[in-house]
N, C-alpha and C positions, 0 to 999 in steps of 0.2 A: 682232599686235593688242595694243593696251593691256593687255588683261584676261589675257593669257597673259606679261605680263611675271615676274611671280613664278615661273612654272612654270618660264618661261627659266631665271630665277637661280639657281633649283636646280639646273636638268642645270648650269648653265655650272658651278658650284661643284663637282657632285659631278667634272663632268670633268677638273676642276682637281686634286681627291683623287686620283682615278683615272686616269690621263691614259691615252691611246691607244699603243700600240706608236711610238718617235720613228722620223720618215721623216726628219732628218737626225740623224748622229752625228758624236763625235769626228772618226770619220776621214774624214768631209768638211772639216775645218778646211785651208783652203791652204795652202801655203806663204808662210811670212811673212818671208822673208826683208828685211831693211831696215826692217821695222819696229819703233819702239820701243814699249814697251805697259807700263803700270804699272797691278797691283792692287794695291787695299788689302786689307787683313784676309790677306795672300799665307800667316802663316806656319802658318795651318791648316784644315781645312773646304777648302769650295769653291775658299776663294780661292789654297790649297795646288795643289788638282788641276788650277785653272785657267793656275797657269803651267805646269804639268806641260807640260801639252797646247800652251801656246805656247812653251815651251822645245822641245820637238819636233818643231813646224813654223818651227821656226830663230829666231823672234822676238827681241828684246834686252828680257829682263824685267826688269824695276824691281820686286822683292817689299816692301811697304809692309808694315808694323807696330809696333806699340808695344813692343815685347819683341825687345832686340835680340838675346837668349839663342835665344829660339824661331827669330826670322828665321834668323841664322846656319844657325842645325842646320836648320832648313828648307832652307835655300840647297845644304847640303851633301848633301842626301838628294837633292835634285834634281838638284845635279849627278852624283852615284852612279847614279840614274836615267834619264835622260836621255840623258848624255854628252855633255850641252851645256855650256857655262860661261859663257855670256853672260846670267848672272842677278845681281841685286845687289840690296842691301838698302837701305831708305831707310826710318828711322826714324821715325813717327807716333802722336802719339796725337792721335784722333781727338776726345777729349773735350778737348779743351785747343789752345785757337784760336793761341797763340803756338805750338805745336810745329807743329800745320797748318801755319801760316806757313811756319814753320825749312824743313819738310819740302820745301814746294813751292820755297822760296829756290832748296834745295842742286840739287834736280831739275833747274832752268832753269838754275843753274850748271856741271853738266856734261852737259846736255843742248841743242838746239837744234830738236830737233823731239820730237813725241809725240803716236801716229798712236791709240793707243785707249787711253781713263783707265776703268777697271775700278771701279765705287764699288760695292765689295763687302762691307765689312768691317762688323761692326754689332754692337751687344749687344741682348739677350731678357731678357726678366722679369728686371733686378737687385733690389735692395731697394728698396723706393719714398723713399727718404733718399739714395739714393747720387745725388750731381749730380754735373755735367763742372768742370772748373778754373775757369770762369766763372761758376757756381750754377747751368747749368738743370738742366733735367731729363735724368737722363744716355739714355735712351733716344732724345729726338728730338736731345738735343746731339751725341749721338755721329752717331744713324745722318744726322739729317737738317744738324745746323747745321755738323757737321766735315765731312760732304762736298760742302756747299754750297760754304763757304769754301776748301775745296782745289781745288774746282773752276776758281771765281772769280779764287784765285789762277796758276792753270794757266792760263789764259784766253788769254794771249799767246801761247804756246809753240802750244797748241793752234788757234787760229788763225793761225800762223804756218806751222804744217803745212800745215793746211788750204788754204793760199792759193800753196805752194812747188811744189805738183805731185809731191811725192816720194814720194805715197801714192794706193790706189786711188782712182781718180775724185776726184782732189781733195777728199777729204772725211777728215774724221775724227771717230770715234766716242768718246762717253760712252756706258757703260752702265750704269746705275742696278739695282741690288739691290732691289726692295720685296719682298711677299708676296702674298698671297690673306686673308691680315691685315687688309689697308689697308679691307677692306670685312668680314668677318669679324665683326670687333673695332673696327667703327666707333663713332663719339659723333658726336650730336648737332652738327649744323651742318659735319661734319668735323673741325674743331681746335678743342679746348678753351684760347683762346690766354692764358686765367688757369694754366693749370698748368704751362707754360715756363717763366713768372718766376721768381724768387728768393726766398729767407723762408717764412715761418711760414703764410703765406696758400694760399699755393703749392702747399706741402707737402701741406695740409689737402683742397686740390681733388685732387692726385697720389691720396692715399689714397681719396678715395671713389672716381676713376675706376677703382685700381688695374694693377698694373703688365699685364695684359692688354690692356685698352684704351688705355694709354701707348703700347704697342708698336704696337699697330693705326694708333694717331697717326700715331706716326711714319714708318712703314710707306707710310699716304697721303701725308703730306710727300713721301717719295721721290717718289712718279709728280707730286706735282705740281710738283715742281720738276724733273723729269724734260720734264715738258710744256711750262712755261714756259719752260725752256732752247731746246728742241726752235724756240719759236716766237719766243724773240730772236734765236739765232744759227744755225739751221736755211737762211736764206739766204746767211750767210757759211762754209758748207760745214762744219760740225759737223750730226753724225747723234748725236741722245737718244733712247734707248730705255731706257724700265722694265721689271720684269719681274718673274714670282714662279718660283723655280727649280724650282719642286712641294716635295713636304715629302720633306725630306732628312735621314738622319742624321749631323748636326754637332754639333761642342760648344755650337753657339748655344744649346741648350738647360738647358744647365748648372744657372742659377741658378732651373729650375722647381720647384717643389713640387707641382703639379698632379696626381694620378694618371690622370687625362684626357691631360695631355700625354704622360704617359709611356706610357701605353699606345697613344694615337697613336705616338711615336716608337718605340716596340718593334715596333709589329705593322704598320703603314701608312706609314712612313718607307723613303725607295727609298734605293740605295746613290748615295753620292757621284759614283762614275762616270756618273751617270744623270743627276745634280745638274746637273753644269757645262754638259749641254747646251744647255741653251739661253742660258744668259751667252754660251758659245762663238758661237753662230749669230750673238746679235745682236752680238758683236764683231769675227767674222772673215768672215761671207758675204756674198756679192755680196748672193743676195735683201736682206738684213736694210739695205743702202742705201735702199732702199724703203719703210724703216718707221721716218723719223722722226717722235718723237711718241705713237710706237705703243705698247702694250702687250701683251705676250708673256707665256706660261705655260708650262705642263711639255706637252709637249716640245717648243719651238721650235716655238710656236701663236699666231697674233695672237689675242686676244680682248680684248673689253671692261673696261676698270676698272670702279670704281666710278661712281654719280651724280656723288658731288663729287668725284671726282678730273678729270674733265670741265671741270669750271667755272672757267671765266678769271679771271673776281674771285676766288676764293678764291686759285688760281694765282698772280696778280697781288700778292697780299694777300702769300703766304709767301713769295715773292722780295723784296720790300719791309722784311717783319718780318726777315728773313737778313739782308737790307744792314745795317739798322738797328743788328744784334747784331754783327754785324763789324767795324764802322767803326771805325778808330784799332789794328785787328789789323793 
């Protein structure tokens, strides 16, 4: 009933906090033999334990990040780990639309298929001054307009899979990072799309939102480009799935000041191994072919997004304003 929708919003939310004992784990991830799979954000957090885990069900990992120092020794732990060696590094920065580029370049140059693109990697509360190589705002440039663009540029390759038969049911997966943020630490109308831009104006809206609700922003960006993906290319056999991975202790948290945050991340933050599960389900399981478009939570749970992550015109709107910001990248 209408009248009980708030009440909803609370269990959904506190379930979110709290999530349920998971009915899948790691070690339902298949074997992945033959397939290739690239995360971003690979050389720490989630996006670390998430090749762990497909470096062990055989997969050929592409470990993406901006820190060729960190990748390496990532790479190297994993292979100590492991005892696989089919992981490599492909350098990105996310905030910076010509390295996007480079990155997806070199991928399709010694690659010719790529069965699951992992958009994991992201930044939380920086300084409200710091932007991406292009002026925006580095929260939604990084989390949302660098994996827009990497995506966009992946687009061939990932349909080329998709269409080859060389991968489950013909199909292949994006799996999109948001949070429980995206509604949390929402604004007004969903995107404040004055606080993107560049300059002194910019700035001025960044500051009053603050970088909470920047992050929130952004956070919605995901699923809604997560959606819009899901419903351009959902019939030419790519699978979108968003998701919030529950609240995890990562370095995402780094640049907080908050003593709210931190005591959420000391006291209510789950371990990593807990984290990856559900990125895992919607990258590697049969069911999660089932759920394009969908949106998932802690533990490999379909649930509801937000109102406007829902909405096709806004939808519509941020795939539009992405083209716009990339053109001539």
């Amino acid at each position: 009933m209408p009248g009980n929708a708030p009440i909803e919003k609370h269990i959904n939310n506190f379930s979110q906090l709290f999530p349920p004992k998971p009915r899948w784990t790691v070690a339902d991830v298949p074997d992945l033999t033959g397939q290739t799979i690239l995360v971003t954000g690979g050389s720490s957090g989630l996006g670390k334990d998430i090749c762990k885990v497909l470096l062990t069900s055989n997969a050929k990992v592409y470990l993406a990040a901006r820190s060729e120092q960190k990748g390496n020794a990532a790479i190297v732990e994993l292979k100590s780990v492991t005892g696989k060696d089919a992981v490599f590094f492909l350098k990105i920065d996310l905030a910076d639309l010509t390295s996007v580029r480079r990155a997806a370049d070199e991928f399709i140059r010694k690659e010719d298929s790529l069965h699951v693109l992992f958009n994991n990697g992201g930044i939380m509360f920086p300084p409200l001054n710091t932007v991406t190589a292009q002026g925006y705002d580095s929260q939604f440039g990084t989390n949302v307009l660098g994996h827009f663009f990497l995506t966009r540029c992946l687009l061939p390759v990932l349909l080329r899979t998709a269409q080859s038969g060389s991968n489950i049911k013909h199909k292949v997966r994006v799996v999109n990072t948001s949070s429980n943020g995206h509604e949390l630490l929402s604004v007004p109308g969903g995107i404040n799309w004055d606080a993107l831009k560049t300059g002194d104006e910019a700035l001025k809206t960044r500051t009053k939102l603050g970088p909470q609700k920047l992050y929130g922003m952004s956070k919605l960006g995901n699923v809604l480009f997560s959606n819009e993906l899901a419903r351009r290319y959902g019939p030419e056999g790519i699978i979108s799935i968003a998701l919030h991975p529950g609240t995890v202790k990562t370095e995402l948290q780094r640049h907080s000041t908050s003593l709210m945050d931190s005591i959420i991340n000391s006291i209510l933050a789950y371990d990593i191994t807990l984290g990856v599960i559900t990125s895992l389900y919607a990258g590697t399981s049969e069911e999660a072919l089932s759920l394009n478009g969908k949106y998932l939570t802690a533990w490999a749970r379909q649930t509801l997004p937000s109102k406007s992550a829902l909405d096709p015109e806004l939808m519509r709107k941020l795939w539009e304003w992405c083209e716009a910001q990339v053109e001539g990248y």
